[in-house]
N, C-alpha and C positions, 0 to 999 in steps of 0.2 A: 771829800775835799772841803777844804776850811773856807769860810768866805778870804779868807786874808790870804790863804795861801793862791785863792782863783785872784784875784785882783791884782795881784805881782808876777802870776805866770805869763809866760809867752803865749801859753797854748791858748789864755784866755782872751789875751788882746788880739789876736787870729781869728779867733772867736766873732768877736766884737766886730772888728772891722769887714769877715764874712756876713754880717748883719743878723747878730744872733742880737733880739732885743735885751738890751740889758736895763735893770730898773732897781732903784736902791729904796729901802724903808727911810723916814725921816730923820732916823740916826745913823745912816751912812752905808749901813751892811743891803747887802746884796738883798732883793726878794726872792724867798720861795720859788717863784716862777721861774725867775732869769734863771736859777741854778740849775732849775728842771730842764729849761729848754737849753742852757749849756751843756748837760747832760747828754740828752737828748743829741745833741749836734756834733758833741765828743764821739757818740757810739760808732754816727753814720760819716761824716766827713772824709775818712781816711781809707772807708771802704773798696777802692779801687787801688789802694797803696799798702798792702797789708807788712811792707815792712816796716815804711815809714811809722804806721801805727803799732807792730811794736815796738820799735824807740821809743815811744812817750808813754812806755807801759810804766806804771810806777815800781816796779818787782820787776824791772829787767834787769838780766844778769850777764854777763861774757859767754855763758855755754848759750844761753836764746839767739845769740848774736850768731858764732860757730856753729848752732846746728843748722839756720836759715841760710850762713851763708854756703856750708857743705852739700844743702840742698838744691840753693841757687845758682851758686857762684859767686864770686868775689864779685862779679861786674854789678851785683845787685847792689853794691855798694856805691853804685852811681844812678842809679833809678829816681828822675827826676817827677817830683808829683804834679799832678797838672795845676793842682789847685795856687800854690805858696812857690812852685819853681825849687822846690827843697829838696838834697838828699837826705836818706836817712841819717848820714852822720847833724845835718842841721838841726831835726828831729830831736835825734839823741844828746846834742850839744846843747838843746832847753832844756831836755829834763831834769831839773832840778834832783830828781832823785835816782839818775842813772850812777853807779860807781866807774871810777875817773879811770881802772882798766877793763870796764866794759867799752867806754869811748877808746881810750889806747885800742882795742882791739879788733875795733870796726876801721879805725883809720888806718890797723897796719893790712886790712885786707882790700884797700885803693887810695893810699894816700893823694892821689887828684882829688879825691871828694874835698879835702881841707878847701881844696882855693873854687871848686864851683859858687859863684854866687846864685843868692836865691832871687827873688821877683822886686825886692826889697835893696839887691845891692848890698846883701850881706855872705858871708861865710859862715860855715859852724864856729871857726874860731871867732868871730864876734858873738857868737848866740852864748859859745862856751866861755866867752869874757863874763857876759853878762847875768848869765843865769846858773853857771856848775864850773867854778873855780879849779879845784879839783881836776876835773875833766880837763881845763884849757892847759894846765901845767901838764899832764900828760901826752895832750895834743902836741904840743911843743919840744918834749922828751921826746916823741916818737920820730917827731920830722928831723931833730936835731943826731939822734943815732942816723936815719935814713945819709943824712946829708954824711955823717964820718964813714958808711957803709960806703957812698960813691965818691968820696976823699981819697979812698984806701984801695 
């Protein structure tokens, strides 16, 4: 991960406000350290949420998504983490490098999950505003079929 690219993520300002120390060298970039122990904090945090953490697998795909939830069940698609109050669709609504019908495909398996908010007073579809465009226009196709589905 790039210093630039940790400094714009979601997962990193999570990070942060968890009180991971962060510390920058005199021209602005991240130290060594902070990355280590960002690192470090990435590995363990989500340990007790193992779907939540693969959402923010960078190399997550739609079949990761369908094999977890063929394994768990859709209702895993509502699995609130203790830490951030998040579902996995939140999760996967930061990842900047989720593709936008892997999200389609987690929200067609409990479309409730769009409107939980997290601990923050946010939705996925704000995380999906902000950080995976892509993904929000998805998000929005899939509720907008849902809604012509109980029109008709």
């Amino acid at each position: 991960v790039s210093d630039c690219n940790m400094e714009i993520s979601a997962i990193f300002q999570i990070a942060e406000s968890a009180g991971v120390a962060i510390e920058y060298d005199e021209d602005g970039t991240l130290t060594d350290e902070s990355i280590n122990r960002f690192h470090e904090w990435l590995v363990h945090h989500m340990d007790d949420s193992p779907f939540h953490r693969l959402c923010y697998d960078v190399s997550i795909t739609t079949q990761h998504i369908n094999d977890y939830l063929n394994d768990n069940g859709n209702d895993a698609a509502l699995t609130i983490d203790a830490i951030h109050g998040m579902t996995p669709l939140h999760m996967l609504s930061m990842n900047p490098n989720a593709p936008a019908e892997t999200i389609a495909a987690l929200l067609n398996a409990n479309v409730e999950a769009a409107f939980r908010l997290d601990n923050q007073g946010k939705s996925s579809l704000d995380y999906a505003q902000e950080y995976n465009v892509g993904g929000l226009v998805a998000m929005i196709n899939v509720l907008c079929n849902r809604r012509q589905q109980y029109n008709n």
